[in-house]
C-alpha positions as CSV (number, residue, x, y, z in Angstrom):
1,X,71.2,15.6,119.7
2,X,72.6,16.5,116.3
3,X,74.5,19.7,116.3
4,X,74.7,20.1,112.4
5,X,70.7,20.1,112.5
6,X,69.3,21.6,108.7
7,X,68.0,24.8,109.4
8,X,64.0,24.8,108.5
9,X,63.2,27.6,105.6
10,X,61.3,30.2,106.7
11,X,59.9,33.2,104.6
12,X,61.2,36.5,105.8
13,X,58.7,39.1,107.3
14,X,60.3,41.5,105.8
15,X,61.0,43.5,102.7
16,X,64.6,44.9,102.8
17,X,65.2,46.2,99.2
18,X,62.5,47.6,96.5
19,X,62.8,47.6,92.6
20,X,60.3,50.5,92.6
21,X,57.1,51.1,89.8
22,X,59.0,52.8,86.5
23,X,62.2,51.1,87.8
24,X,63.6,49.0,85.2
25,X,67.2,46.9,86.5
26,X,69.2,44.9,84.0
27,X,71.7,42.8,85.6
28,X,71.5,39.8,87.7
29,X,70.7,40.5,91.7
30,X,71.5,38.5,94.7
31,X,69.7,39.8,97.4
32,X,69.5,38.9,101.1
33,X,66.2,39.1,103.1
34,X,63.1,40.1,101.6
35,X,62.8,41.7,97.7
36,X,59.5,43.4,96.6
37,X,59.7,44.2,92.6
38,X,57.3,46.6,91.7
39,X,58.9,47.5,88.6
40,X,61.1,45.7,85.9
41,X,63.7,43.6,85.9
42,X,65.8,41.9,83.4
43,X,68.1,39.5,84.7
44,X,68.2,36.5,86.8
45,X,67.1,37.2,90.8
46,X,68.6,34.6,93.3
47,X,68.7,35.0,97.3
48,X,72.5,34.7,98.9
49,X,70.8,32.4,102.2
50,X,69.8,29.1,100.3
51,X,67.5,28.7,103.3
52,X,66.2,32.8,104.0
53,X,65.0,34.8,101.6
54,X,61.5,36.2,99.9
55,X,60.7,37.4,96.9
56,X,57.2,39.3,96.6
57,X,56.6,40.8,92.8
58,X,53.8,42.7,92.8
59,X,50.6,43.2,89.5
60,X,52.8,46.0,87.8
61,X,55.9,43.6,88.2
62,X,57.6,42.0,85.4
63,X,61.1,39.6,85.9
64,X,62.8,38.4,82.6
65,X,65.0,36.0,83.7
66,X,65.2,32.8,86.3
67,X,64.4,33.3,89.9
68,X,66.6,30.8,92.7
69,X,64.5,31.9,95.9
70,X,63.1,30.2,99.4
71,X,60.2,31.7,99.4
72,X,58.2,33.2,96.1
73,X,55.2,35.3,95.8
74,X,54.1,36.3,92.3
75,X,51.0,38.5,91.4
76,X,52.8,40.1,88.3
77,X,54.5,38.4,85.3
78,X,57.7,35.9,85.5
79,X,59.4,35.4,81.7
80,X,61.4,32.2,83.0
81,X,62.2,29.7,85.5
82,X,61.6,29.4,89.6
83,X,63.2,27.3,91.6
84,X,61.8,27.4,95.0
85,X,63.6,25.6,98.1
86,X,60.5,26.4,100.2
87,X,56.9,27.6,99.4
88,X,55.5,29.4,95.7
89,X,52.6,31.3,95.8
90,X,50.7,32.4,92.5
91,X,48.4,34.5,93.3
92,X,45.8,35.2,90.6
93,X,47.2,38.0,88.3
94,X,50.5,36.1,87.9
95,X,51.6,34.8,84.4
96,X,54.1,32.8,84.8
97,X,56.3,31.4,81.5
98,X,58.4,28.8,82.6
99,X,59.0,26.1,85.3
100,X,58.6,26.1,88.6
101,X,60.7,23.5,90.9
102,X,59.4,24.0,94.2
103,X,58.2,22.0,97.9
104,X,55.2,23.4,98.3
105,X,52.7,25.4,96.1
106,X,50.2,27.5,96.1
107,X,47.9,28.5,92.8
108,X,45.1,30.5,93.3
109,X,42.1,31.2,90.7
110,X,43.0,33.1,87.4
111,X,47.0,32.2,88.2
112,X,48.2,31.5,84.8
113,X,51.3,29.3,83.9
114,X,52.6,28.2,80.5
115,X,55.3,25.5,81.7
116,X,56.0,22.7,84.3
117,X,55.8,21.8,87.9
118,X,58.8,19.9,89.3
119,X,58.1,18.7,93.1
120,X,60.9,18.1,95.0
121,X,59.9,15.0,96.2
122,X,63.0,14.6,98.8
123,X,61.7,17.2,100.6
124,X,59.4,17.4,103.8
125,X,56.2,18.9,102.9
126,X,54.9,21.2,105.5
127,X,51.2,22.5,106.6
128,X,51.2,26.5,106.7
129,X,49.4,27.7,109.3
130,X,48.9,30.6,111.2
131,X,51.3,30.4,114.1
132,X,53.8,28.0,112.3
133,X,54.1,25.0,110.5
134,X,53.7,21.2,110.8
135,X,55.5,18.5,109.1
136,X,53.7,16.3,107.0
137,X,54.0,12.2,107.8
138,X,53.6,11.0,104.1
């Protein structure tokens, strides 16, 4: 048995702090559980659990600045770079400008990014499923 086992990333179910619509935060945040941005925010947004943490941005959202979270979902627009130790989702009114360094992603139709993908190849990748989530054998 190893006791120092790496605790598996896992997005959080819920949302703990909004940036509400017609909100507009300059300043870097460091958040911890779940972050919903509705409304504007220039400055970088980073979770303080390396391994918790979710970020949804909804349509009306905008984030000018880099994002360091676990677990992204974008529908709005992203003016710089994501780094992802767990899953990205673009859903398909995000516009993303920048890279996104990630272990697993999701793009769906009409998702828009001007920039890179960077896999973190060392990583396990995992099947999301309903229920939970199965590792990979590559």
């Amino acid at each position: 048995m190893k006791r120092n086992k790496e605790r598996e990333s896992k997005p959080v179910e819920t949302i703990d702090t909004l940036i509400g619509s017609g909100s507009i935060l300059q300043g870097d945040l460091e958040f911890t559980g779940g972050l919903r941005v509705d409304g504007h925010v220039k400055g970088h947004l980073s979770a303080q659990d390396t391994n918790q943490g979710t970020l949804v941005l909804s349509e009306s959202g905008v984030v000018e600045g880099d994002i360091n979270v676990p677990h992204v979902v974008v529908n709005g627009t992203v003016k710089g770079n994501i780094v992802s130790s767990g899953h990205v989702e673009l859903q398909a009114s995000a516009k993303v400008t920048g890279d996104i360094h990630y272990k697993a992603v999701e793009m769906e139709l009409g998702a828009v990014l001007n920039g890179s993908l960077v896999s973190d190849s060392s990583a396990p990748v995992y099947d999301v499923i309903a229920g939970g989530a199965e590792q990979n054998e590559a």
